[in-house]
N, CA, C and O of each residue as an XYZ file, in Angstrom:
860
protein
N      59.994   -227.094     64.004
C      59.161   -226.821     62.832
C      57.756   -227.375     63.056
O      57.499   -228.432     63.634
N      57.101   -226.737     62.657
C      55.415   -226.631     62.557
C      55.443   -228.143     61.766
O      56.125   -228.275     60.749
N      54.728   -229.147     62.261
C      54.117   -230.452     61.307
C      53.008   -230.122     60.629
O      52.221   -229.212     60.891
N      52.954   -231.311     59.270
C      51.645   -230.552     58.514
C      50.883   -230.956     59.182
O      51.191   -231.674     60.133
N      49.384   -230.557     58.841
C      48.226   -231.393     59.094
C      48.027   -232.271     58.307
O      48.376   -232.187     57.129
N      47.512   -233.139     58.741
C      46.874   -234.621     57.819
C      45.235   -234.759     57.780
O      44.527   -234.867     58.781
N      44.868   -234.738     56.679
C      43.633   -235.055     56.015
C      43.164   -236.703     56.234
O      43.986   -237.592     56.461
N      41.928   -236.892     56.138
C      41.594   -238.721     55.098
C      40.737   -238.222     54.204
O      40.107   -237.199     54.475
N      40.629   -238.677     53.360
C      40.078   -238.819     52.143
C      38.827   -238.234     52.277
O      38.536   -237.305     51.525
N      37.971   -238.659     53.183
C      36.236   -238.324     53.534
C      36.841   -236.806     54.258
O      37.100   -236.148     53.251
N      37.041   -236.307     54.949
C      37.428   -234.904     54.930
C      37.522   -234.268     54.174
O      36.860   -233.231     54.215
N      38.593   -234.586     52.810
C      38.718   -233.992     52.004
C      37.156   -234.053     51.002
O      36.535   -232.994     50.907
N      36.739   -234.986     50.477
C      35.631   -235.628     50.620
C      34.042   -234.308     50.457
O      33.153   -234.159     49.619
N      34.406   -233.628     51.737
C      33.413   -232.910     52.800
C      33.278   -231.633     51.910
O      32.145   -231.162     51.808
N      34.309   -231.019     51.254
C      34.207   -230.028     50.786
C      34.301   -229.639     49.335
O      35.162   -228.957     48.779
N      33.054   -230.318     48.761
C      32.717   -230.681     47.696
C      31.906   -229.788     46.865
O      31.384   -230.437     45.959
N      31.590   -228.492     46.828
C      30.881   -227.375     47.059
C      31.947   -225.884     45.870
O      32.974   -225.309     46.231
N      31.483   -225.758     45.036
C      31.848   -224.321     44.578
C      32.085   -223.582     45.807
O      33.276   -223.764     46.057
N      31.658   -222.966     46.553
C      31.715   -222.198     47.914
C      32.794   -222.470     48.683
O      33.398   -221.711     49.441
N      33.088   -224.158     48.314
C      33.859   -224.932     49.719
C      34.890   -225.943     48.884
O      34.137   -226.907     49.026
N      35.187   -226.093     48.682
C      36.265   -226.884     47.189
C      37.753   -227.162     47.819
O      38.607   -226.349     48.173
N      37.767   -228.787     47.837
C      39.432   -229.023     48.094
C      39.617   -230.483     47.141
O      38.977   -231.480     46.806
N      40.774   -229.933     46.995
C      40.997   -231.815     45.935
C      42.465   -232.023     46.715
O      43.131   -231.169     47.301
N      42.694   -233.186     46.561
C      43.802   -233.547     47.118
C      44.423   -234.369     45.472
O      43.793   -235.066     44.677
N      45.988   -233.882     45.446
C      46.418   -234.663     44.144
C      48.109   -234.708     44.919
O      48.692   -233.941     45.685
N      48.438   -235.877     44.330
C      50.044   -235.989     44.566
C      50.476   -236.241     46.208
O      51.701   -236.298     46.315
N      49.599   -236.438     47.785
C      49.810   -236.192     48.978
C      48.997   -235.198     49.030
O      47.947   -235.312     49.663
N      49.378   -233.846     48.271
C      48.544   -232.800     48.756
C      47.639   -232.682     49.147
O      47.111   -233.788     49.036
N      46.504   -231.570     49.917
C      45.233   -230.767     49.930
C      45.329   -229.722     49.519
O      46.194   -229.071     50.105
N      44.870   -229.257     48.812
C      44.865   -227.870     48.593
C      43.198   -227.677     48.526
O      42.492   -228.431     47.856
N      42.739   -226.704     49.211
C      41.619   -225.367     49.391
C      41.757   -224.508     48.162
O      42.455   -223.495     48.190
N      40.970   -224.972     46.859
C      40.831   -223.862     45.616
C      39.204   -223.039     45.730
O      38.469   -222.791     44.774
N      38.935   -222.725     47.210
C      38.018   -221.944     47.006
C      38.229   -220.101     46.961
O      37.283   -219.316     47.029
N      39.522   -219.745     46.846
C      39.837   -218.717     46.230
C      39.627   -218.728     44.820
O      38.987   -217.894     44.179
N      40.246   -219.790     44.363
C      40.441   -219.674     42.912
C      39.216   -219.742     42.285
O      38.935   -219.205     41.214
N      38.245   -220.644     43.214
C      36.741   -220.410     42.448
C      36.554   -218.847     42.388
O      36.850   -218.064     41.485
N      35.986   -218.630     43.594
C      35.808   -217.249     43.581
C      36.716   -216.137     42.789
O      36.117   -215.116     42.449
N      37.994   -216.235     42.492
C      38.999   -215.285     41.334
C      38.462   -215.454     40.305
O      38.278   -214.478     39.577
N      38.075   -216.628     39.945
C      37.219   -216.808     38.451
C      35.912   -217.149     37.712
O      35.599   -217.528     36.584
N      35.173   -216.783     39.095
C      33.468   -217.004     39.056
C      32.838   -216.766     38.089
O      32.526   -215.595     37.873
N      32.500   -217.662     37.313
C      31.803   -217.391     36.032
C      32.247   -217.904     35.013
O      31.607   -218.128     33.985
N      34.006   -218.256     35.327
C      34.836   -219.204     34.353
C      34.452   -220.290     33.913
O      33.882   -221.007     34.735
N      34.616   -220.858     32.403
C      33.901   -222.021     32.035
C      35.131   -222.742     32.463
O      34.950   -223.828     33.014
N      36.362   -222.319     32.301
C      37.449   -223.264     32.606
C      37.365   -223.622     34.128
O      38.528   -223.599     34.529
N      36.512   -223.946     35.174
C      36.172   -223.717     36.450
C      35.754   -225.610     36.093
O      36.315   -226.598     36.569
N      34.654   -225.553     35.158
C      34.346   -226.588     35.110
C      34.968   -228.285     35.472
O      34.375   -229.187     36.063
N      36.121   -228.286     34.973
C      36.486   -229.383     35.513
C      37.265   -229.529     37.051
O      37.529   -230.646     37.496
N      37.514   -228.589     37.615
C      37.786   -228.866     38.988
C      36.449   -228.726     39.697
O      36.341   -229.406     40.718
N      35.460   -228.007     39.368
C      33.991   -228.548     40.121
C      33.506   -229.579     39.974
O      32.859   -229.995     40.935
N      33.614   -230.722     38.352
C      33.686   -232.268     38.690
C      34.234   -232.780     39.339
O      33.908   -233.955     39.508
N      35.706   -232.098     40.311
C      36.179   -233.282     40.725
C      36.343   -232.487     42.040
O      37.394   -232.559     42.677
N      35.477   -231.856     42.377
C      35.615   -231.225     43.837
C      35.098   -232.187     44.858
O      34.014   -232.767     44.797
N      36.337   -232.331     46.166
C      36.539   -232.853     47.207
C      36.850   -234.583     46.583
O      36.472   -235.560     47.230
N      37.375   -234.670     45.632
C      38.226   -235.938     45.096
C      39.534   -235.751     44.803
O      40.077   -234.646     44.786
N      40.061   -236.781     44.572
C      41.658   -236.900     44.536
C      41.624   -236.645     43.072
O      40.662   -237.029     42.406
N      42.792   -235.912     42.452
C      42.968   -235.891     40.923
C      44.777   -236.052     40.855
O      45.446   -235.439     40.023
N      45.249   -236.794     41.674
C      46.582   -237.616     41.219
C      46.640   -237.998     39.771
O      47.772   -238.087     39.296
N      45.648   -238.232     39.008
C      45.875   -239.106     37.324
C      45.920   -238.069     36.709
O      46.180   -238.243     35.518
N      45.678   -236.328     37.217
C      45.874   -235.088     36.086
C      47.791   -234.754     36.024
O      48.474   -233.966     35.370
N      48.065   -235.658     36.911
C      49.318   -235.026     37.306
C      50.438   -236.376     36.616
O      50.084   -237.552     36.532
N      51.816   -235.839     36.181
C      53.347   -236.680     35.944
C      53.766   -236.440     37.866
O      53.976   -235.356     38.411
N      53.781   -238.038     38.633
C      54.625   -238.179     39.826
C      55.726   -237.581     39.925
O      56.061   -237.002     40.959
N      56.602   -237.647     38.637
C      58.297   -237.418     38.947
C      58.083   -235.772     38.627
O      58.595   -234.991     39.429
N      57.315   -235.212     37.440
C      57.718   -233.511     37.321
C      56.586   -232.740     38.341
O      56.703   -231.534     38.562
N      55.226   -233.726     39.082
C      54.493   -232.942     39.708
C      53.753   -231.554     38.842
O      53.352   -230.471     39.267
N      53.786   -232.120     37.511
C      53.106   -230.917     36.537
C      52.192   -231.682     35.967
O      52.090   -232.906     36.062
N      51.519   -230.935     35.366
C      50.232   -231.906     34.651
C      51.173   -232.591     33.471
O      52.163   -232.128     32.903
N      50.607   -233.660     33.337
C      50.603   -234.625     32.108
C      50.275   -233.348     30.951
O      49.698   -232.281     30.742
N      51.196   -234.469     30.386
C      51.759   -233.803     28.672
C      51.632   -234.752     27.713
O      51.853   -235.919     28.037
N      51.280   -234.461     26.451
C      51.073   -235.484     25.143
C      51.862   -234.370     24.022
O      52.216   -233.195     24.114
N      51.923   -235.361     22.989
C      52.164   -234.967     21.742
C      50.912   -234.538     20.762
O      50.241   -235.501     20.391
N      50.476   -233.207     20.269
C      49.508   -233.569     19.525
C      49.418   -234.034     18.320
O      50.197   -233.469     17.551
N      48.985   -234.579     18.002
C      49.177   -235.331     16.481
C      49.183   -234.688     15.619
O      49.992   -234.807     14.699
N      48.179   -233.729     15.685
C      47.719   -232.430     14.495
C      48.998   -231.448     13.973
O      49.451   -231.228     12.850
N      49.409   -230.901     15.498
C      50.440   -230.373     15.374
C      51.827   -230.430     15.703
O      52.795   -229.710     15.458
N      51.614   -231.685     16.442
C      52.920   -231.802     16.579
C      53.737   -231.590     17.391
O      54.958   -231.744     17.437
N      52.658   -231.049     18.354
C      53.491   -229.712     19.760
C      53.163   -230.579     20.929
O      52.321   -231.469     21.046
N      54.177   -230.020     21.894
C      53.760   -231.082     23.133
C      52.574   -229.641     23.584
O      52.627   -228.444     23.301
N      51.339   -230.642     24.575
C      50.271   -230.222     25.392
C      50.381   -230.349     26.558
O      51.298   -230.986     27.077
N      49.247   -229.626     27.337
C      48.754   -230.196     28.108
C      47.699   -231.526     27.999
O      46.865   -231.492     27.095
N      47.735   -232.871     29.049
C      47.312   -233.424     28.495
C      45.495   -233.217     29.932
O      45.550   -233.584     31.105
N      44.570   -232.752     29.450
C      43.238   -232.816     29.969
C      42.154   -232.878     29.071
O      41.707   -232.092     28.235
N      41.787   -234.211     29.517
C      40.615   -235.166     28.789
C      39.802   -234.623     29.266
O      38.826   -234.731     28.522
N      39.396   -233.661     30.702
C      38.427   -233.402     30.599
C      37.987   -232.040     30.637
O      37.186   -231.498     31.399
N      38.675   -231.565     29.647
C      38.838   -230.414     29.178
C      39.771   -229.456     29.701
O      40.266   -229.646     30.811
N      40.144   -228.167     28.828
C      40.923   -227.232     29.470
C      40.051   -226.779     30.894
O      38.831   -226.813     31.054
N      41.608   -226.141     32.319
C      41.192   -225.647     32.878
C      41.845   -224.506     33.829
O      43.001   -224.298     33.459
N      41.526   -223.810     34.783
C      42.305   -222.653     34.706
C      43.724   -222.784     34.795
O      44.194   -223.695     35.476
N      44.600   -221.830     34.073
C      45.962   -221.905     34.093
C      46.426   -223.042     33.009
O      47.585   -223.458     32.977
N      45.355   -223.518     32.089
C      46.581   -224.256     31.294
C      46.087   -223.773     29.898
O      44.919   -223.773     29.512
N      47.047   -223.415     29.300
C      46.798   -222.704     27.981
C      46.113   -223.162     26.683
O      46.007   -224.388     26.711
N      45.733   -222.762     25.833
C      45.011   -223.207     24.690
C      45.840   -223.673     23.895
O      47.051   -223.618     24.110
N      45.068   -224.457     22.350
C      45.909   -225.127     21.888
C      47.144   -224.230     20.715
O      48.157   -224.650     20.154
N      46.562   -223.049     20.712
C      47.235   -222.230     19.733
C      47.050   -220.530     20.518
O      46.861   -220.097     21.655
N      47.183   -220.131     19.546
C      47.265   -218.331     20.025
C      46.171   -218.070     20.202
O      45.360   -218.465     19.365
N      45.707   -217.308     21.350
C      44.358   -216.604     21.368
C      44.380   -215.382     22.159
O      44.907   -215.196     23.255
N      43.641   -214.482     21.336
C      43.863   -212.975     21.905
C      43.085   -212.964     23.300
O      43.147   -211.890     23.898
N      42.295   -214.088     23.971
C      41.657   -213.585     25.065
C      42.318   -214.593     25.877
O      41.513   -215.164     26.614
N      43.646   -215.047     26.000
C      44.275   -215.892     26.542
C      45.930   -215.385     27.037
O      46.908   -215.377     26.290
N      45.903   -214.934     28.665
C      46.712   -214.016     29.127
C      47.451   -214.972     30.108
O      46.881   -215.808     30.810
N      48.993   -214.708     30.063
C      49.872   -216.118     30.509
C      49.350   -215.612     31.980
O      48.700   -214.675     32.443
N      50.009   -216.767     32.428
C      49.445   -217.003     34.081
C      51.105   -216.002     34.486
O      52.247   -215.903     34.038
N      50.381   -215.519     35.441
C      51.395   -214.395     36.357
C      51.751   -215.126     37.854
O      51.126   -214.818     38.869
N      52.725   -216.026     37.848
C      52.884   -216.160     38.815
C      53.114   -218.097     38.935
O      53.206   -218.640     37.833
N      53.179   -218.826     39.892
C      52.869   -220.258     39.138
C      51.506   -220.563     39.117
O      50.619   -219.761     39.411
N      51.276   -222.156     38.637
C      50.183   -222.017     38.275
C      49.398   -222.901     39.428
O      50.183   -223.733     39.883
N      48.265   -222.972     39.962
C      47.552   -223.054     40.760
C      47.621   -224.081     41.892
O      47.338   -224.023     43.089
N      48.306   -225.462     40.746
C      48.774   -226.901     41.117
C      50.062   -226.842     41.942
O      50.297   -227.685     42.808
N      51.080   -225.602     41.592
C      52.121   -225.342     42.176
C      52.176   -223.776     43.177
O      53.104   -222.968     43.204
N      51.057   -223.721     43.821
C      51.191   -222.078     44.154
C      50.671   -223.072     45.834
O      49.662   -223.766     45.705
N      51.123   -223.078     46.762
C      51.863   -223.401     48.403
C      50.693   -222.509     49.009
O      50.293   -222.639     50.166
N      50.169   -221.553     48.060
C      49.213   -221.064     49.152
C      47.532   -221.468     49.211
O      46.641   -220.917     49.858
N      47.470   -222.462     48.427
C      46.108   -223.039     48.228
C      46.583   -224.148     49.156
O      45.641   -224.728     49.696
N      47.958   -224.662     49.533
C      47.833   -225.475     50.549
C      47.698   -225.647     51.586
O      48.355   -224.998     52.400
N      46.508   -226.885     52.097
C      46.292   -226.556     53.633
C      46.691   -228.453     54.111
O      45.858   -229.167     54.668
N      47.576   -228.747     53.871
C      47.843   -230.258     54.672
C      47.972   -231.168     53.666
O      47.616   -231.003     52.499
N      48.565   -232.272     54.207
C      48.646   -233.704     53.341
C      47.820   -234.575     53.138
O      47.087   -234.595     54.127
N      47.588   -235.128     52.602
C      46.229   -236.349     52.686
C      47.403   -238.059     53.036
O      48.439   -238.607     52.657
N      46.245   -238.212     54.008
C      46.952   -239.699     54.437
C      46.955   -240.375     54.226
O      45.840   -240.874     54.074
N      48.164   -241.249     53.948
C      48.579   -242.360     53.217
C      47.461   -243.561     53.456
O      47.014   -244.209     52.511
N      47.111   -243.753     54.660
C      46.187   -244.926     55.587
C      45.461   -244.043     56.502
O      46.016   -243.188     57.191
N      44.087   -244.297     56.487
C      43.406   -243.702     57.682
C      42.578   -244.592     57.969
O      41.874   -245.183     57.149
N      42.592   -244.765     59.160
C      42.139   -246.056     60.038
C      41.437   -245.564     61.410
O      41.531   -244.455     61.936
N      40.786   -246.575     61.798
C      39.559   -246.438     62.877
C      40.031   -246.818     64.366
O      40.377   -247.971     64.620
N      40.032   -245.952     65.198
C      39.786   -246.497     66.600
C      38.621   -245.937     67.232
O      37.888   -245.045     66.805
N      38.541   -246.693     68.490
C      37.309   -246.396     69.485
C      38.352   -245.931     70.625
O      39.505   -246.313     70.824
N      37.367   -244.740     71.482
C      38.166   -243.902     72.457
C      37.268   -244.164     73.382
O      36.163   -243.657     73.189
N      37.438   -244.958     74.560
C      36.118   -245.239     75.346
C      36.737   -244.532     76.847
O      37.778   -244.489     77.502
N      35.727   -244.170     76.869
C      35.908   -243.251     78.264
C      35.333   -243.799     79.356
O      34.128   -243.776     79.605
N      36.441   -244.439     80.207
C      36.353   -245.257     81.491
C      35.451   -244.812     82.365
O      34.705   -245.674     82.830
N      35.291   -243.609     82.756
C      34.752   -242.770     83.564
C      32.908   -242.938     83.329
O      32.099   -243.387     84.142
N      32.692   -242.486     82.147
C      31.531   -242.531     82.356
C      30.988   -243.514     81.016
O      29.839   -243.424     80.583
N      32.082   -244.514     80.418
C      32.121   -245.864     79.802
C      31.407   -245.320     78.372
O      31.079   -246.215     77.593
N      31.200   -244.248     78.056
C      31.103   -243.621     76.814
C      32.034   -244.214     75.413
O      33.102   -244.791     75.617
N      31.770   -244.109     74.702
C      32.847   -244.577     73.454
C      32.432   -244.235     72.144
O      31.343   -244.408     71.595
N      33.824   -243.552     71.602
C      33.159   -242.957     70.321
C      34.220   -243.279     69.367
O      35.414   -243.098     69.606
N      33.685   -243.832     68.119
C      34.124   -244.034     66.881
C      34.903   -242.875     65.907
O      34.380   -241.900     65.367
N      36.564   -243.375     65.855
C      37.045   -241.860     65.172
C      38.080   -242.381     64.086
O      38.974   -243.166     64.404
N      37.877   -241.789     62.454
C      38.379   -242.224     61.907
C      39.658   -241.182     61.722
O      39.352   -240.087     61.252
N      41.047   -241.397     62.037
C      41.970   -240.915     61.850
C      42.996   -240.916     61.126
O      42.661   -241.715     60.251
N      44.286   -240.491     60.808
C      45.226   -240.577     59.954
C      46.385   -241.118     60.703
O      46.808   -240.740     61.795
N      46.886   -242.187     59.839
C      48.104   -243.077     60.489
C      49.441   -242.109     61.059
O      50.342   -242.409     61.844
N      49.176   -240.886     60.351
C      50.656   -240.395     60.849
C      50.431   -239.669     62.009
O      51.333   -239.591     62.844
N      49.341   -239.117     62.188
C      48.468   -238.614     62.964
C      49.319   -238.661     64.449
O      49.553   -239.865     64.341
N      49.893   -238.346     65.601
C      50.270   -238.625     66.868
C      49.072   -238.477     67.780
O      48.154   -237.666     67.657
N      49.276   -239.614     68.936
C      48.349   -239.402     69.843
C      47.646   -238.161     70.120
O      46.434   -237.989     70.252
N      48.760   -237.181     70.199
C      48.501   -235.533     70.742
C      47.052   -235.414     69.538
O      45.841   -235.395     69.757
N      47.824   -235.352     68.280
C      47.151   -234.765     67.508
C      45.536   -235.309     67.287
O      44.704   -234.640     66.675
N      45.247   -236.672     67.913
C      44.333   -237.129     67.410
C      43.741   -237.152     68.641
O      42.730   -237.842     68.512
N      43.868   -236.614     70.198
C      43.502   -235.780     71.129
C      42.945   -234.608     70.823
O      41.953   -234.319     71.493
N      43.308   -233.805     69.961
C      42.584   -232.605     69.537
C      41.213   -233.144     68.265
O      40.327   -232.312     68.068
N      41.165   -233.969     67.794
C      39.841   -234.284     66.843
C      38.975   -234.793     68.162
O      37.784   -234.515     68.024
N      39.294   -235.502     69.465
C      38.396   -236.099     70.233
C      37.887   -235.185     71.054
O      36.949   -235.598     71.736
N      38.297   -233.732     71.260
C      38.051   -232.756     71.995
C      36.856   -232.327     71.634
O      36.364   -231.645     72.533
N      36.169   -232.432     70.697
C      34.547   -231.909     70.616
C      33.843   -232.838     70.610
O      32.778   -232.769     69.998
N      34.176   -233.882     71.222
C      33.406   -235.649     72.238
C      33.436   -235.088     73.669
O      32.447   -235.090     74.401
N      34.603   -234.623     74.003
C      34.911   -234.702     75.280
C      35.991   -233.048     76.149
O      36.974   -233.220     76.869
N      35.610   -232.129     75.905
C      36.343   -230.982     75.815
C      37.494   -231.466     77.112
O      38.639   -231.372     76.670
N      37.473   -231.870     78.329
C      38.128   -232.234     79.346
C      39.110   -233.389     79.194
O      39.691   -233.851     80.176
N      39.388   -234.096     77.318
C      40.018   -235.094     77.312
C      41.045   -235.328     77.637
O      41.576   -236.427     77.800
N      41.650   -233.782     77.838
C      43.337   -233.459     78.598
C      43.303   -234.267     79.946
O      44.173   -235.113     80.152
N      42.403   -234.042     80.784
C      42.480   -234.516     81.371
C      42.602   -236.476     82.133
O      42.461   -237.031     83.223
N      42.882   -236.786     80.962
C      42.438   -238.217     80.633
C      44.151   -238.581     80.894
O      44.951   -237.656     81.032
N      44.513   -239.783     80.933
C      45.437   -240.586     80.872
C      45.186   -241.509     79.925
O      44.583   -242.493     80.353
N      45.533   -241.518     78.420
C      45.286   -242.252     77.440
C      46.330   -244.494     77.579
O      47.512   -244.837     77.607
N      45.341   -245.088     77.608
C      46.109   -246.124     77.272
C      45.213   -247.045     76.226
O      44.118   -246.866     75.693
N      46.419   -248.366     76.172
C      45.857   -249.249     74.987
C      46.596   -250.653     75.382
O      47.802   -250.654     75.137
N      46.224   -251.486     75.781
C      46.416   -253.108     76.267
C      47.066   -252.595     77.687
O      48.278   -252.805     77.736
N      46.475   -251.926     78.925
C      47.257   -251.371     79.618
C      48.351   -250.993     79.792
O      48.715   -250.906     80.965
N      49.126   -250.690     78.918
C      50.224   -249.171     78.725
C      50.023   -247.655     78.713
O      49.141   -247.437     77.883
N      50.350   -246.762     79.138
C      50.441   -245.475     78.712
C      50.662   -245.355     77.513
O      51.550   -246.072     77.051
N      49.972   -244.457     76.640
C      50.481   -244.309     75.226
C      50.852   -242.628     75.471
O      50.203   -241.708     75.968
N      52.682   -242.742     74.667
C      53.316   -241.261     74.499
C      52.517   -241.109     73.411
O      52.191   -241.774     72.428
N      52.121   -239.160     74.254
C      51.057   -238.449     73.191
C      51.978   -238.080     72.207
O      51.451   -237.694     71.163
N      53.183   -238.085     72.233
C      54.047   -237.358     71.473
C      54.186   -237.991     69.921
O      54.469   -237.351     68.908
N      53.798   -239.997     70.065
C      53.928   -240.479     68.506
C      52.784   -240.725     68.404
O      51.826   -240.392     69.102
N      52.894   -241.627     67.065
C      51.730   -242.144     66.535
C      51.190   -243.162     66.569
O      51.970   -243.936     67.125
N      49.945   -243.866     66.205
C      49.479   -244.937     66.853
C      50.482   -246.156     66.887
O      50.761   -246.637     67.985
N      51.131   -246.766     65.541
C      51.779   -247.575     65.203
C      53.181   -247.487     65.918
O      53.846   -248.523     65.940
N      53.611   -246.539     66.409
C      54.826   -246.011     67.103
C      54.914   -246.589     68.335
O      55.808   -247.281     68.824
N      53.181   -245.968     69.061
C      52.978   -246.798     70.178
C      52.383   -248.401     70.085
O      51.977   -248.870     71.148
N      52.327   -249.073     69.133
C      52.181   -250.175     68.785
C      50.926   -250.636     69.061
O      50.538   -251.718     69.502
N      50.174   -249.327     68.626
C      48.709   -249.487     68.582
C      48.397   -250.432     66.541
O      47.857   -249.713     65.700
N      48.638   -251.293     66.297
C      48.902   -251.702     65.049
C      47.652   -251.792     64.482
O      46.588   -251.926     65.087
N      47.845   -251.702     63.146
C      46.735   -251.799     62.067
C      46.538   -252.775     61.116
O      47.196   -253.007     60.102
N      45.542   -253.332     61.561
C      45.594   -254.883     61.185
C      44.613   -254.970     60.184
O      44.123   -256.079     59.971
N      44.158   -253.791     59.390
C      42.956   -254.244     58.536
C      43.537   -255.041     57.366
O      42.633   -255.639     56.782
N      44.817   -255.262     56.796
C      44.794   -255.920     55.704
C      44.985   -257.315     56.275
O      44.259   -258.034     55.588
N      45.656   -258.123     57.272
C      45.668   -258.779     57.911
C      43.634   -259.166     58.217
O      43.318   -260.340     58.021
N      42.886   -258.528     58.501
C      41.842   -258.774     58.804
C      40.878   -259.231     57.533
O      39.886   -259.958     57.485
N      41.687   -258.398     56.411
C      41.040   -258.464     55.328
C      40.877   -259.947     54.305
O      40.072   -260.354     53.467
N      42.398   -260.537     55.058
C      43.099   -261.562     53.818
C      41.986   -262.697     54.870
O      41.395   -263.581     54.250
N      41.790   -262.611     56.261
C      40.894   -263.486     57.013
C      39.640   -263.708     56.834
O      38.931   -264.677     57.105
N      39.380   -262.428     56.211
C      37.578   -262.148     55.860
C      36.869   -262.117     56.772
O      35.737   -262.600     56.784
N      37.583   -261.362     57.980
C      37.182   -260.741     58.818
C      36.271   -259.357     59.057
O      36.534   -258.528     58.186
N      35.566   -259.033     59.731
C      34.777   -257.834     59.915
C      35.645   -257.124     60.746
O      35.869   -257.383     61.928
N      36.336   -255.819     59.790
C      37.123   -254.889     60.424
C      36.602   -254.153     61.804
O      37.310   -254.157     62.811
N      35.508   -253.618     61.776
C      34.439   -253.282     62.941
C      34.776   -254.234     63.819
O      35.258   -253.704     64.819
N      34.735   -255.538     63.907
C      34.658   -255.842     65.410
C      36.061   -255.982     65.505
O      36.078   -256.958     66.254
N      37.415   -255.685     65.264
C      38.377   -255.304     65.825
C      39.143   -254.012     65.905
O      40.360   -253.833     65.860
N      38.431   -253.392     65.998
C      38.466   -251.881     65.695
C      39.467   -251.878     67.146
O      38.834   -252.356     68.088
N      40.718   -251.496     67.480
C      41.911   -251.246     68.073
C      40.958   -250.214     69.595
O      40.308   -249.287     69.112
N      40.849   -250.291     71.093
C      40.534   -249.545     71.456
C      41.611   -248.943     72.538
O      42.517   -249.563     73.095
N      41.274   -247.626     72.673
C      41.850   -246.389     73.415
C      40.987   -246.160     74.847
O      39.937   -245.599     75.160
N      41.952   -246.857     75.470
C      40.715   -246.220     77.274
C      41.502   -245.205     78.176
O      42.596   -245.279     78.735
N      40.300   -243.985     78.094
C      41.182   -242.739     78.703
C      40.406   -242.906     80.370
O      39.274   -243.310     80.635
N      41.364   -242.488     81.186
C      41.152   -242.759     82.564
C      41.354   -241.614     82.847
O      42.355   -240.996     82.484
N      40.297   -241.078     83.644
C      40.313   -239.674     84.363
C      41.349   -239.358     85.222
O      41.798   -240.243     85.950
N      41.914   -237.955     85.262
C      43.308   -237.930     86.266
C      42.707   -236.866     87.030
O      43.358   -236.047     87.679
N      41.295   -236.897     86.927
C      40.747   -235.523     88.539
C      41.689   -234.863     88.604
O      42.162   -234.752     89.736
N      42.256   -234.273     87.691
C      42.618   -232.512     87.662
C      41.729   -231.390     87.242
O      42.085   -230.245     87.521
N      40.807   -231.557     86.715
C      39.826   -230.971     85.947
C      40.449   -230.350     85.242
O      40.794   -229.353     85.877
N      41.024   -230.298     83.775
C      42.024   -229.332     83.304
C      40.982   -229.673     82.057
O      40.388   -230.661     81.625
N      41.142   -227.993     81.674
C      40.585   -227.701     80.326
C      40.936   -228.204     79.293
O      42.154   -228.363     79.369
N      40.377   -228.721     77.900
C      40.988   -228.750     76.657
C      41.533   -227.563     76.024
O      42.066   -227.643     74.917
């Protein structure tokens, strides 16, 4: 089976844009720049363009993964509960003739606005390249596997295949993840020291294997 992709936060972050729009809520990412565009011009648009390329976990119940619900006082009826106003797919407070049920689920639950998980921890290494002693700063996702975080370093270094990745002189299997290979993450440990995370930033030294093999 296909693994998801993993996000960090500043990625998600990046696409903050009517045009370009992702929020991450619950783990998720989801890409609602369809849905902008399905409803261009929608006032109910409004509150996911406040919170475009931010996390909105607090619109959501953890255990039903549906938006939060209240009682209204007035009437008595359970709601939706959005403080910051209605928005697409969640219904009004009473009957309205220009208010047509959603066909299908509703936006928070529709798998095809999803594009990956957002990561639990995303943390920093340096990838210094023995060869020509280069080194570049990459902020990645903990679940992230070597392999995978070989392909974000590939537009540093397109030939990085060709590298033999290690870390305290070991080989690191591309196959797990940093912590797997006991590349460890010590920022809260660094933190409780009052330490400057930067100068222990974990490093990765790739050693050329003169195959010349493409990325």
């Amino acid at each position: 089976m296909d693994r998801p992709k993993y996000f960090t936060p500043s990625e998600v972050s990046a696409h903050n844009t009517a045009a370009d729009l992702w929020v991450s809520f619950l783990g998720r990412v989801c890409d609602l720049t369809p849905l902008m565009e399905q409803h261009k011009g929608d006032n109910l648009l409004l509150p996911i363009m406040q919170c475009a390329g931010k996390d909105i976990s607090s619109w959501f119940d953890p255990e039903t993964k549906d938006i939060l619900r209240y009682i209204d006082p007035v009437t008595n009826c359970e709601r939706y509960y959005t403080p910051r106003g209605r928005f697409v797919h969640t219904p009004p407070a009473g009957p309205r003739s220009d208010w047509a049920s959603v066909k299908g689920p509703p936006w928070w639950k529709d798998g095809r606005y999803e594009v990956g998980l957002l990561s639990t921890k995303a943390r920093w290494i340096r990838v210094v390249n023995t060869l020509t002693s280069q080194e570049q700063r990459l902020q990645v996702c903990s679940e992230e596997t070597l392999d995978e975080i070989l392909r974000r370093y590939l537009r540093y270094n397109s030939h990085a295949r060709s590298y033999t990745w290690k870390h305290n002189g070991g080989v690191l299997d591309m196959s797990l993840t940093l912590g797997e290979n006991n590349v460890l993450d010590e920022d809260r440990e660094l933190e409780q020291l009052r330490l400057d995370r930067d100068l222990f930033t974990p490093a990765i030294l790739l050693h050329f294997n003169d195959d010349l093999t493409e990325g």
